[in-house]
C-alpha positions as CSV (number, residue, x, y, z in Angstrom):
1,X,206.9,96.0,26.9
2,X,207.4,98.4,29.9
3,X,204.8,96.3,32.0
4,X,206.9,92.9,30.9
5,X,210.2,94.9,32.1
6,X,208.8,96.0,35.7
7,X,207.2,92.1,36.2
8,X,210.7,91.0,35.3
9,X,212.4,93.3,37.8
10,X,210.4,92.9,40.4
11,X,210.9,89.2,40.7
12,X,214.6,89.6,40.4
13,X,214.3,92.0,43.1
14,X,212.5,90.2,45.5
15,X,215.2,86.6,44.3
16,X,217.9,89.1,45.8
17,X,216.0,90.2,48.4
18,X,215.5,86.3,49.9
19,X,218.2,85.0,48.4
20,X,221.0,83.6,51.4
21,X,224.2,84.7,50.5
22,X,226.4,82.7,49.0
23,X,230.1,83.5,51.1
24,X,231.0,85.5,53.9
25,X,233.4,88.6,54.0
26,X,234.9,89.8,57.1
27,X,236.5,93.7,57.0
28,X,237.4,94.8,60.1
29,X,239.0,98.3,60.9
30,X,241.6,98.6,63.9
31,X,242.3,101.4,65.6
32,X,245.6,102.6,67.5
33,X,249.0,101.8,66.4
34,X,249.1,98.7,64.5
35,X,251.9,98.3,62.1
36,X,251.6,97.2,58.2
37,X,252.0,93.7,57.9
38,X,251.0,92.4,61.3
39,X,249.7,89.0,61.2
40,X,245.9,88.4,62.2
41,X,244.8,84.7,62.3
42,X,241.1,83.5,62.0
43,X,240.8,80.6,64.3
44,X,238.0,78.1,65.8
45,X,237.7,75.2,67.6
46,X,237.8,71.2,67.1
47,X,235.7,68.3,68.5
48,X,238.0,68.3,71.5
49,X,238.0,71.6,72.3
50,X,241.2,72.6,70.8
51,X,242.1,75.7,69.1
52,X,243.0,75.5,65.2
53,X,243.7,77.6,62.4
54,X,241.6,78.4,59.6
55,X,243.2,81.5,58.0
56,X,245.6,84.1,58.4
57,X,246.2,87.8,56.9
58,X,247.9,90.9,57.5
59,X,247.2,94.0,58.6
60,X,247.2,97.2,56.0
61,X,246.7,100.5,56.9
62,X,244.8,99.4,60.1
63,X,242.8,97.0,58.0
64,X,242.2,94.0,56.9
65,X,239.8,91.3,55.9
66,X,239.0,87.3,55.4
67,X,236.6,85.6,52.7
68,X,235.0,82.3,51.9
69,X,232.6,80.2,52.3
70,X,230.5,79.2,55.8
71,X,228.7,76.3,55.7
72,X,226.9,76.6,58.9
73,X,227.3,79.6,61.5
74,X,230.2,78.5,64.0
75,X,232.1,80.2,66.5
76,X,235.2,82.0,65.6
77,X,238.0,84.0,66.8
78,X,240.3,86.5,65.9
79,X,244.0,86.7,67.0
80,X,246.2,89.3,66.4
81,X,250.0,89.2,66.4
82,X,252.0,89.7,69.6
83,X,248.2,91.2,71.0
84,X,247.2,89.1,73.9
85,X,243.5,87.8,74.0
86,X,241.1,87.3,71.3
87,X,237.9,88.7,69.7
88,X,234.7,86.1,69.1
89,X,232.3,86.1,66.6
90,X,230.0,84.0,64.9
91,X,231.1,83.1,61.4
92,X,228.7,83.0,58.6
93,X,227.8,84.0,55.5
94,X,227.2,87.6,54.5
95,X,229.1,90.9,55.6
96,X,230.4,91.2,58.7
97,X,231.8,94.5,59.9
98,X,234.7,94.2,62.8
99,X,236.2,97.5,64.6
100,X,238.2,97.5,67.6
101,X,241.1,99.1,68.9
102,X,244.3,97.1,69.4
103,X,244.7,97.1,73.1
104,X,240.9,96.6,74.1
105,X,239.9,93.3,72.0
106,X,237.3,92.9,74.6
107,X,235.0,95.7,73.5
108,X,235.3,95.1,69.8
109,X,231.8,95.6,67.9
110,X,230.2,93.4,65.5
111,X,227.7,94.6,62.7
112,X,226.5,93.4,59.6
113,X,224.6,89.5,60.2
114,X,221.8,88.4,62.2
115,X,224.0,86.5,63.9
116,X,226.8,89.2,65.0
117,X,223.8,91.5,66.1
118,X,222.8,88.6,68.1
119,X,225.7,88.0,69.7
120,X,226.2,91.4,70.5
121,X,223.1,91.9,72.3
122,X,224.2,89.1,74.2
123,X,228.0,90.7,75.1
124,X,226.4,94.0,75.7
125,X,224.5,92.9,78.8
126,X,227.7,90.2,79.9
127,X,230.1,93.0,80.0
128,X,227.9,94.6,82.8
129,X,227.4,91.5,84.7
130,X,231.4,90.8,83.9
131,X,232.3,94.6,85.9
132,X,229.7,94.4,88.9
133,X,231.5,90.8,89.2
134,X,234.8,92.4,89.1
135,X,234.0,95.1,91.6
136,X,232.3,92.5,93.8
137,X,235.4,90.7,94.0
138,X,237.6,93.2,94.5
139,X,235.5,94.4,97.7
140,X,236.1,91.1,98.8
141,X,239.4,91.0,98.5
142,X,239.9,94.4,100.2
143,X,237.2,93.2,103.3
144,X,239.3,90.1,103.6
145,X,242.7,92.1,103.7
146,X,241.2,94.4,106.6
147,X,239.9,91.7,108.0
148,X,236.5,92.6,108.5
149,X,234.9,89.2,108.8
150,X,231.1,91.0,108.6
151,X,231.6,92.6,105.3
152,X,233.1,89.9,103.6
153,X,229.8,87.3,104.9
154,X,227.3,90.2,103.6
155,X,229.2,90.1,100.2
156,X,229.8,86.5,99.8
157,X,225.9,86.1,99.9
158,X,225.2,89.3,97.7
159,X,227.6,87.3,95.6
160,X,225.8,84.3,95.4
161,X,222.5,86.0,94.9
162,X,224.4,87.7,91.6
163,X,225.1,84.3,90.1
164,X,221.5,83.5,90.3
165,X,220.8,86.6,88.5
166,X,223.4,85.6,85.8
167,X,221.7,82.3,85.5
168,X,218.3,84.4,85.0
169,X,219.8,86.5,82.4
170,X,221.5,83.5,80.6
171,X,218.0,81.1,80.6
172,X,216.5,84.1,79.8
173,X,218.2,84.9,76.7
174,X,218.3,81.2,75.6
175,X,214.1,81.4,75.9
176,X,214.1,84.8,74.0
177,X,216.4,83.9,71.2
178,X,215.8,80.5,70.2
179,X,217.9,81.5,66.8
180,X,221.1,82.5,67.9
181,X,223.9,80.2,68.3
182,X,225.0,81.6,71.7
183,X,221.9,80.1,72.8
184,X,222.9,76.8,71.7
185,X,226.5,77.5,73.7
186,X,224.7,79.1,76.4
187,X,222.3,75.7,77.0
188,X,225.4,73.7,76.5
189,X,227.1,75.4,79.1
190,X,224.0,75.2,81.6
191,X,224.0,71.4,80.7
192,X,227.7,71.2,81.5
193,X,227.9,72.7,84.6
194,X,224.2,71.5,85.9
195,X,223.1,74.5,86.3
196,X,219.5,73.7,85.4
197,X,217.5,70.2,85.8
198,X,217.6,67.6,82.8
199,X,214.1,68.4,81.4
200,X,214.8,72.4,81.4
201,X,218.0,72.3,79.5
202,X,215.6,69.6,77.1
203,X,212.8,72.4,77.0
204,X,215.0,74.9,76.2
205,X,216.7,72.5,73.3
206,X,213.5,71.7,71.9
207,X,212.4,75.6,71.5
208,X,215.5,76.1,68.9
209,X,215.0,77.0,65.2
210,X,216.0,73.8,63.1
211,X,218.8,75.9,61.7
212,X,220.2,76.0,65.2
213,X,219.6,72.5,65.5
214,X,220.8,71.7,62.8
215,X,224.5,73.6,64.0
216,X,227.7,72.0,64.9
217,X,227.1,73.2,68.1
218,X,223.5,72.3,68.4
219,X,223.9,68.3,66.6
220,X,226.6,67.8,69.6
221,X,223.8,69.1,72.0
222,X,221.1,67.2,71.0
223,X,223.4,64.3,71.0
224,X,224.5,64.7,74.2
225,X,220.8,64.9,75.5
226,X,220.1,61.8,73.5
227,X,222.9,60.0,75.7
228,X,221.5,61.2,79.1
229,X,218.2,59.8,78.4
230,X,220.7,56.7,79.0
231,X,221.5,57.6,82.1
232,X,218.6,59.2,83.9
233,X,217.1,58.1,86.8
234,X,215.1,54.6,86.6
235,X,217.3,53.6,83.5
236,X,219.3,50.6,83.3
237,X,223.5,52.0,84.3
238,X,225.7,50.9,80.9
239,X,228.0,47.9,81.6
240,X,232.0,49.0,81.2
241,X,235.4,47.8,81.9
242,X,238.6,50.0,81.9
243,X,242.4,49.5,83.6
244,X,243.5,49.2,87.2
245,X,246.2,50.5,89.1
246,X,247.8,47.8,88.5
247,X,246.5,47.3,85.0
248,X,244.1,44.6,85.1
249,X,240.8,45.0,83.5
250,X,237.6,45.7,85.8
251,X,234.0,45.9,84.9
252,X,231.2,47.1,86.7
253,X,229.6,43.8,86.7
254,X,232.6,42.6,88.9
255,X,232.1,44.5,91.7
256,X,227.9,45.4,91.8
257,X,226.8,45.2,95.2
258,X,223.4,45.6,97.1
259,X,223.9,49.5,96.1
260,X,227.3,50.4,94.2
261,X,228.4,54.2,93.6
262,X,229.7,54.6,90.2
263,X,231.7,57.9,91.5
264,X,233.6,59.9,88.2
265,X,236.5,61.9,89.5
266,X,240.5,63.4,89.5
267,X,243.4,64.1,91.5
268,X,243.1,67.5,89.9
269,X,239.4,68.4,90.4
270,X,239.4,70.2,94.3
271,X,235.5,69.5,94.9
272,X,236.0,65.9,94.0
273,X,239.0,66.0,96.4
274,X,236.7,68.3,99.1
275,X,233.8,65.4,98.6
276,X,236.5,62.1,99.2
277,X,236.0,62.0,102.9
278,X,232.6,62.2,103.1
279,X,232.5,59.1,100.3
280,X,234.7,57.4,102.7
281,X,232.6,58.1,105.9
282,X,229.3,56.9,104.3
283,X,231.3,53.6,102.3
284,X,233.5,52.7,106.2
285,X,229.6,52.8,107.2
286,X,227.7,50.7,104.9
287,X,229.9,48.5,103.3
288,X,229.6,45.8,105.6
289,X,225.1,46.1,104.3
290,X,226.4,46.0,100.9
291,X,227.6,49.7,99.6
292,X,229.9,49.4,97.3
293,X,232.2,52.3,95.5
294,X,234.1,52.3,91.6
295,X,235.7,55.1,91.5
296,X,236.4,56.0,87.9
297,X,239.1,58.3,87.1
298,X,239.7,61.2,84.7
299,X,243.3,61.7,84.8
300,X,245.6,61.8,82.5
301,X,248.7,60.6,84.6
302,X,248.8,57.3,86.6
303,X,251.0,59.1,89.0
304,X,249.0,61.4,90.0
305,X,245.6,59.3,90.2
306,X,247.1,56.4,92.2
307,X,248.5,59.1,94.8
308,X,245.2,60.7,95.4
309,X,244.1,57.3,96.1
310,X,246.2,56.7,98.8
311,X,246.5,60.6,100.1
312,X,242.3,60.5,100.2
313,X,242.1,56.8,101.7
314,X,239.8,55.2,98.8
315,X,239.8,51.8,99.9
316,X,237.4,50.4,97.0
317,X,237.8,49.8,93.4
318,X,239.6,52.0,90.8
319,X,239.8,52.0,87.4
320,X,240.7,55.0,84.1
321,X,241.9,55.0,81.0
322,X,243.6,57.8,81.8
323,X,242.1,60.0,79.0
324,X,240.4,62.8,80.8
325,X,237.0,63.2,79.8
326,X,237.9,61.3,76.6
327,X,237.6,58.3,78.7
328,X,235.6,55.6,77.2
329,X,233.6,55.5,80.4
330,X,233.3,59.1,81.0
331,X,231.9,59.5,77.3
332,X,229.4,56.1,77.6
333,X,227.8,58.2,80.7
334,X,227.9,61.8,79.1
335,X,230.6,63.0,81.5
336,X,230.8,66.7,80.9
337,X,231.8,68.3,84.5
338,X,232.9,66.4,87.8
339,X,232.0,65.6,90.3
340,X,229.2,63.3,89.2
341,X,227.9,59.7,90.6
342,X,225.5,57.6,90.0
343,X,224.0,55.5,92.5
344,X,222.7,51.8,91.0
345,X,220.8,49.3,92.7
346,X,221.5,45.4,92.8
347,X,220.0,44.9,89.1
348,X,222.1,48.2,87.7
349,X,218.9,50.2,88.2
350,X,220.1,53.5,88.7
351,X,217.8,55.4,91.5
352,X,220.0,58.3,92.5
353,X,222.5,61.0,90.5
354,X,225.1,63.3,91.8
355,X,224.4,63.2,95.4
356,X,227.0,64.8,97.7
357,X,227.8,65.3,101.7
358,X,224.7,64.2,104.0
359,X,222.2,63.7,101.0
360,X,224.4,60.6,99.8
361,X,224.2,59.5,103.1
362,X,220.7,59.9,103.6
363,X,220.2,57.7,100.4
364,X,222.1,54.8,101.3
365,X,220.6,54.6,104.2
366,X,217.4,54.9,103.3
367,X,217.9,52.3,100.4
368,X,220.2,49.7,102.8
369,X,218.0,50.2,105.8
């Protein structure tokens, strides 16, 4: 009988020991002087972006806590009231242990889920990037005020070489965590902003766990990379139409030349605006051998798009729906960040992406000449 009692707790042991938990519950402790009753609010983000709420509590005793259920590990934040910024975490099921003091949300710890511990890893190391940026800067800013033209060169490039190192530390992470969701976020962010080549982000997608796959986060990755393959180099450029200035409809098929530069831009985006003139200098030179340009737009304000145009002298073809990077045509081409152009030949073969100041030039002519 003892023997059949120790077989039967053992097995329930090691059920509880593998079992997932079933909910999530959040206790966080604040420190400093927070009064009874002070709203907190549980918050994440929406398809577009766009904060919402999920929950809200109160503070008691310099406590307080949310429960529920998590169906996948998401990105969350906490707001407290009249408190400015916010504290991320990752939201999943289990015990998560929150402690922070109420006037430095940035340095609040996380305990109690793979996730959390994770994540914290990953803050730890980005706070000390985040100060030796911060001090960077601010020697800058004090070279520049004194005027010393030497210093501020020296650091500009010892700033640059930092941001490579952050880019090391970031891919790095990604590679050695492949089941955290701030990897997922972290090769979504290097996809955004291109800060690796098409088939490194895709490595580094493919080395996640399927549970981070299988994320919010990580299903709008791998759909994204799914859409570029639509829009790599030596694939066939998607047909479109979209609005006019003056509000006729215009598709790409109407204005293909020898060579056409599908170029995605705004009136509000400064290194769109810095790359117009040389887009002008290279179309006034090879327009006549059969360059042409459609610029597509991602404003949101026809006022402001159609006076760029004439301010930047963008004597081709223009068309938005003036939905920012909702745009129809933004989203058919996986527009994530502009600048970005594609380069299509006479059959809508695309054979160049995102080239800018002499290489663009150095394209079309090699390709017209």
């Amino acid at each position: 009988m003892k023997r059949i009692l120790a077989i039967t707790l053992g097995i329930l042991f090691l059920a509880s020991c593998n079992s997932k938990p079933e909910g999530f519950v959040l206790n966080a402790k604040v420190t400093g002087e927070l009064d009874n009753g002070t709203n907190v609010y549980l918050k994440t983000t929406d398809s577009l972006n766009q904060l919402i709420d999920i929950d809200t509590t109160i503070v008691e005793n310099g406590t307080f806590s949310f429960e529920g259920i998590q169906e996948k590990p998401q990105l969350h934040y906490i707001f407290v009231e009249a408190n400015r910024g916010n504290i991320p975490f990752v939201l999943e099921n289990g015990n998560i242990n929150l402690k922070f003091q109420k006037d430095s949300m940035n340095y609040a710890q996380l305990k109690g889920t793979v996730q959390n511990e994770l994540f914290m890893n990953f803050l730890s190391e980005s706070r000390k990037l985040s100060e030796r940026a911060r001090s960077m800067q601010n020697d800058m800013r004090n070279a520049a005020q004194q005027q010393d033209t030497a210093t501020v060169t020296a650091l500009r490039e010892e700033y640059l070489e930092f941001q490579d190192e952050v880019k090391t530390f970031n891919v790095d992470f990604a590679k050695e965590n492949p089941n955290a969701l701030i990897s997922v976020l972290i090769i979504g962010n290097l996809m955004m902003s291109k800060g690796l080549p098409g088939d490194e982000v895709k490595a580094l997608y493919e080395a996640l766990t399927p549970e981070m796959k299988q994320s919010t986060p990580g299903e709008k990755l791998g759909d994204q990379l799914e859409k570029q393959k639509t829009t790599e180099i030596g694939g066939i450029a998607p047909e479109f139409s979209a609005p006019t200035p003056n509000g006729d409809l215009l598709a790409l098929s109407d204005v293909k030349g020898k060579l056409t530069l599908i170029d995605f831009w705004a009136a509000w985006c400064r290194p769109c605006r810095a790359e117009n003139p040389n887009i002008v200098s290279v179309y006034n030179k090879y327009h006549d051998k059969g360059l042409n340009v459609i610029g597509v737009s991602l404003d949101a304000r026809a006022e402001d798009w159609t006076k760029a145009i004439e301010a930047d002298g963008l004597a081709w073809n223009h068309i938005s729906n003036l939905k920012r990077f909702q745009d129809p045509v933004a989203q058919l081409y996986n527009i994530n960040a502009i600048p970005a152009a594609f380069l299509i030949d006479e059959n809508g073969v695309i054979v160049a992406k995102d080239l800018r100041g002499p290489d663009l030039e150095q394209k079309v002519s090699e390709l017209l000449n």
